[in-house]
C-alpha positions as a Markdown table, in Angstrom:
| # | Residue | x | y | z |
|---|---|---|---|---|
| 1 | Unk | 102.4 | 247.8 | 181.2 |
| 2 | Unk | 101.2 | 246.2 | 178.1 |
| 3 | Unk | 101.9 | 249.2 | 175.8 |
| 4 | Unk | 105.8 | 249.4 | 175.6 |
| 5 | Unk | 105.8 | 245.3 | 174.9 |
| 6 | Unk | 102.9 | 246.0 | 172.4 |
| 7 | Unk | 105.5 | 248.8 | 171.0 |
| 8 | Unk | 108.4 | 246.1 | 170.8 |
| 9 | Unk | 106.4 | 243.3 | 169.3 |
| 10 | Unk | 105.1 | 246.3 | 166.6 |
| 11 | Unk | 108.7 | 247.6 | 165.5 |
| 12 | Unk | 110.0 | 244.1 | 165.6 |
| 13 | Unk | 107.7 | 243.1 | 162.5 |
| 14 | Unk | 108.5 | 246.6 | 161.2 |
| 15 | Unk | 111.9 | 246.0 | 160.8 |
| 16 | Unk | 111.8 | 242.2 | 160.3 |
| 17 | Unk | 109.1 | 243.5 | 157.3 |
| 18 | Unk | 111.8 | 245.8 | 156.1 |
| 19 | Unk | 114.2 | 242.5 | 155.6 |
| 20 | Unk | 112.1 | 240.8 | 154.0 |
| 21 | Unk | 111.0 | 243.0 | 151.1 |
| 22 | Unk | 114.7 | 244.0 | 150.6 |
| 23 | Unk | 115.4 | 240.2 | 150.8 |
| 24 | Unk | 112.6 | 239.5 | 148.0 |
| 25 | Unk | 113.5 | 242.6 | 145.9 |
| 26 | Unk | 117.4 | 241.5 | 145.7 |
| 27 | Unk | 116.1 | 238.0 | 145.3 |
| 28 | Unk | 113.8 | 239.4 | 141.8 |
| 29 | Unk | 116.8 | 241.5 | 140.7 |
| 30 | Unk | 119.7 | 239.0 | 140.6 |
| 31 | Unk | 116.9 | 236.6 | 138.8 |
| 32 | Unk | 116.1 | 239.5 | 136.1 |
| 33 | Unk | 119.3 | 240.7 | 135.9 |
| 34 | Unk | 120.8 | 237.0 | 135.1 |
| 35 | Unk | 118.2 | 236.1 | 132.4 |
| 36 | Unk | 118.6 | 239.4 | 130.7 |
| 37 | Unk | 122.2 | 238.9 | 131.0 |
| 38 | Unk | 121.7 | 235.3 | 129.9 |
| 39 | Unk | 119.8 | 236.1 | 126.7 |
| 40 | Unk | 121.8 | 239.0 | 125.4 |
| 41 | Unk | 123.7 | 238.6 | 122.3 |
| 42 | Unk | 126.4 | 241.2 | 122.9 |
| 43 | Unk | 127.9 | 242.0 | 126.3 |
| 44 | Unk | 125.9 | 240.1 | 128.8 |
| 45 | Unk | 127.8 | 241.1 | 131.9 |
| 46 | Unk | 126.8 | 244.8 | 131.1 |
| 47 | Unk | 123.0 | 243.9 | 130.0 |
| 48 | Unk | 122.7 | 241.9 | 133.3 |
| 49 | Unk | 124.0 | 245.0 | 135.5 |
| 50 | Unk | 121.6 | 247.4 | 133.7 |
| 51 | Unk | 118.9 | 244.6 | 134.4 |
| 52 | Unk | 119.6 | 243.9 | 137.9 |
| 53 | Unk | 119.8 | 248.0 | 139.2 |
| 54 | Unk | 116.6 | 249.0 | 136.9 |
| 55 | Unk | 114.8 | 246.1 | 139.0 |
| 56 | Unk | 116.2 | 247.6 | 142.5 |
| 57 | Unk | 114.4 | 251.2 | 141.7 |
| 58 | Unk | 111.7 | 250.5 | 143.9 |
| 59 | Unk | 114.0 | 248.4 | 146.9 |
| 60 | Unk | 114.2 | 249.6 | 150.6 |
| 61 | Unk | 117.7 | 249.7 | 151.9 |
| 62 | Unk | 120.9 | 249.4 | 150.5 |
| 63 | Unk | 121.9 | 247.1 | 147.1 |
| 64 | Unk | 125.3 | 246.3 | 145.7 |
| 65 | Unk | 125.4 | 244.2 | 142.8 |
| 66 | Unk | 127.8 | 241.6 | 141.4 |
| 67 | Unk | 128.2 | 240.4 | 137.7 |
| 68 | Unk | 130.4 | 237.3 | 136.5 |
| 69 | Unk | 129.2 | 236.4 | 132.8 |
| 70 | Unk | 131.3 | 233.8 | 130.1 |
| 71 | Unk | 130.3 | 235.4 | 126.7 |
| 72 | Unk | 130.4 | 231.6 | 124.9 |
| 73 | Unk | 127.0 | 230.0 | 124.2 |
| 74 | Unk | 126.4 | 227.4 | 127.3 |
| 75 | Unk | 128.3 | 229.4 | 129.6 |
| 76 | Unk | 127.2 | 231.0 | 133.0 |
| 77 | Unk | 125.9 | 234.5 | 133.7 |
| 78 | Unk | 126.2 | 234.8 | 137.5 |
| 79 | Unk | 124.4 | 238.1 | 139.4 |
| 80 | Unk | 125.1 | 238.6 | 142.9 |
| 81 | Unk | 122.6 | 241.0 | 145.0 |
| 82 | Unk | 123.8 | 242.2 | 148.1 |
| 83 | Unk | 121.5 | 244.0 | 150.7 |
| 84 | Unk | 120.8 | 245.6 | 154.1 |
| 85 | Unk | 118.6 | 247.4 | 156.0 |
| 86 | Unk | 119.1 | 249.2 | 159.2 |
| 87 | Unk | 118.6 | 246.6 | 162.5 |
| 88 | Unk | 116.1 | 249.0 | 164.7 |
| 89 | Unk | 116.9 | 246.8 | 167.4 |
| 90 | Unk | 120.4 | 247.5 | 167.3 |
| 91 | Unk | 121.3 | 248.8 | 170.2 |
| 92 | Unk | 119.5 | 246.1 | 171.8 |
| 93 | Unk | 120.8 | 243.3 | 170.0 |
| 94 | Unk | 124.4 | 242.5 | 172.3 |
| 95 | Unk | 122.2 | 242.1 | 175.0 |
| 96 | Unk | 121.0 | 238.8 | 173.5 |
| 97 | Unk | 124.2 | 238.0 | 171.7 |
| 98 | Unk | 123.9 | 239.3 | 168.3 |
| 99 | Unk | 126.0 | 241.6 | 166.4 |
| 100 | Unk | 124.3 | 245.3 | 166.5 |
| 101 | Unk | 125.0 | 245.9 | 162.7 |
| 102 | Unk | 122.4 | 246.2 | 159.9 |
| 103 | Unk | 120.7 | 243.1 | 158.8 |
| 104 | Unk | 122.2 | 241.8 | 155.3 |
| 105 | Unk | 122.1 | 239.0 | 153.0 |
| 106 | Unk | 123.0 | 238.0 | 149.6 |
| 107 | Unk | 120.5 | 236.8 | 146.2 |
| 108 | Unk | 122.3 | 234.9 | 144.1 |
| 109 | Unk | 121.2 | 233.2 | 140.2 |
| 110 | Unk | 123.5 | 232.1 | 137.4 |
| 111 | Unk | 121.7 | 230.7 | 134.4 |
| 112 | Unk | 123.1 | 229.6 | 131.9 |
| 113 | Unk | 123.5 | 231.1 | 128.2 |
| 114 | Unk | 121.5 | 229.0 | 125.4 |
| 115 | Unk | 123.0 | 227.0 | 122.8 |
| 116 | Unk | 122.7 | 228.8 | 119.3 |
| 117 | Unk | 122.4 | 226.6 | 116.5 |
């Protein structure tokens, strides 16, 4: 009786352990990416794209990324991660109310560019 709830409660933190890595890994990319981005003197939208992916090598799941930069000194270089993973529990997941698609969410960081004096 206990095993298939043991088996529940197991895959739960599985997947919920999945989400969180991915959520952490988009969460480091969109930070490198931007302060690459951030400090590059020529084409920081690019630098900060290169950045961001080269950081999600080693993610689990599935990453898009965003980049909005201003190329003047003081401006903002905005990266947007977006991930998922697949919801195990999907299937189950109308039964309580919740959509059965993947879980998903978004890392965000926009520095801004230094001054040069």
């Amino acid at each position: 009786m206990t095993f298939p709830l043991m088996a529940l409660v197991t895959l739960a933190l599985v997947n919920l352990a999945l989400a969180g890595f991915a959520s952490t890994t988009a969460n480091h990319a969109a930070g490198y990416g931007a302060r690459a981005g951030s400090v590059a003197q020529v084409d920081p939208a690019g630098r900060a794209l290169d950045a961001a992916q080269q950081a999600l090598q080693s993610g689990v799941g599935d990453y898009a990324v965003r980049v909005t930069a201003d190329t003047y000194a003081g401006g903002v270089v905005r990266v947007e991660v977006d991930w998922s993973v697949p919801n195990v529990y999907g299937s189950l997941m109308p039964l309580f109310g919740a959509s059965s698609g993947p879980l998903k969410g978004t890392a965000v960081s926009a520095p801004r560019r230094p001054h040069r004096y």
